[in-house]
C-alpha positions in Angstrom: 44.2 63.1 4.4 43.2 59.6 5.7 45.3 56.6 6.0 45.0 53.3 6.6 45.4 51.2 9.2 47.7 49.1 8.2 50.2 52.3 7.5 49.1 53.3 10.9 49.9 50.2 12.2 53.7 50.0 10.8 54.2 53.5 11.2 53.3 52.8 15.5 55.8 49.6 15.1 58.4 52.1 13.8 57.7 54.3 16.8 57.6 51.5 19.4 61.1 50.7 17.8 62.6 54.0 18.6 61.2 54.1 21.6 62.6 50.8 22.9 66.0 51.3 21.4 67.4 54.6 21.1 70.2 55.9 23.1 68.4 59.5 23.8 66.0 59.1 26.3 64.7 62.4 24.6 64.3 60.4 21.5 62.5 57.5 23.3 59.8 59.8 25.0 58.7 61.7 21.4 58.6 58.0 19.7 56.8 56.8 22.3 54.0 60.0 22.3 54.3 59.2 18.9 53.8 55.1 18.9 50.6 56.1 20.8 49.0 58.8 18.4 49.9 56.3 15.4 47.6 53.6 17.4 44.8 55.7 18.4 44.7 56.9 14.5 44.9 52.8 13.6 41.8 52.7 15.5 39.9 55.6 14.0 41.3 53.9 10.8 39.9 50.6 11.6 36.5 52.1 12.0 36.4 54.1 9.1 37.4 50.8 6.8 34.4 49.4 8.8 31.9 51.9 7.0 31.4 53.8 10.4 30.9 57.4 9.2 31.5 59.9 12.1 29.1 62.5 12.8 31.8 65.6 12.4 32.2 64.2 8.5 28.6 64.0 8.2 28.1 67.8 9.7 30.8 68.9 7.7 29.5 67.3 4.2 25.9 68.6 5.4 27.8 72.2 5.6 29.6 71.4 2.4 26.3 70.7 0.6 24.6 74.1 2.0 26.9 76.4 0.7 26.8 74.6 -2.7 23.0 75.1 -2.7 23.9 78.6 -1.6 26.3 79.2 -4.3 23.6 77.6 -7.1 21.3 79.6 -5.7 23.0 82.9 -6.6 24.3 82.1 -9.4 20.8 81.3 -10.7 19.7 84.8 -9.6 23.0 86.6 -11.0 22.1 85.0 -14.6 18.6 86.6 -14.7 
């Protein structure tokens, strides 16, 4: 699933939160780790809202669109 980045963006601010004001220093550390990963998805997001289409999605849709063919294919030979 996909987000957006503005949930990414609260979700990091959430993080950033924890990791400023929780008495566990346990608890600080995985919000932190987790503040991070919630911005570097924010940016992915932000490029993806931008139209940027990565070249892994376009592989994968090419792949996608093969084995359809693939699958037309037999079916069309099965019928006969």
């Amino acid at each position: 699933m996909r987000v957006e980045a503005k949930m990414c963006r609260e979700q990091q601010a959430i993080q950033l939160a924890i990791a400023e004001n929780d008495p566990l220093q346990s608890r600080r550390d995985v919000a932190a780790a987790a503040a991070k990963a919630w911005g570097r998805e924010a940016l992915q997001a932000d490029k993806r809202e931008a139209g940027y289409i990565d070249p892994r999605d376009r592989l994968d849709a090419e792949i996608t669109l093969e084995f359809a063919q693939e699958a037309d294919l037999e079916r069309s030979e099965n019928a006969r």
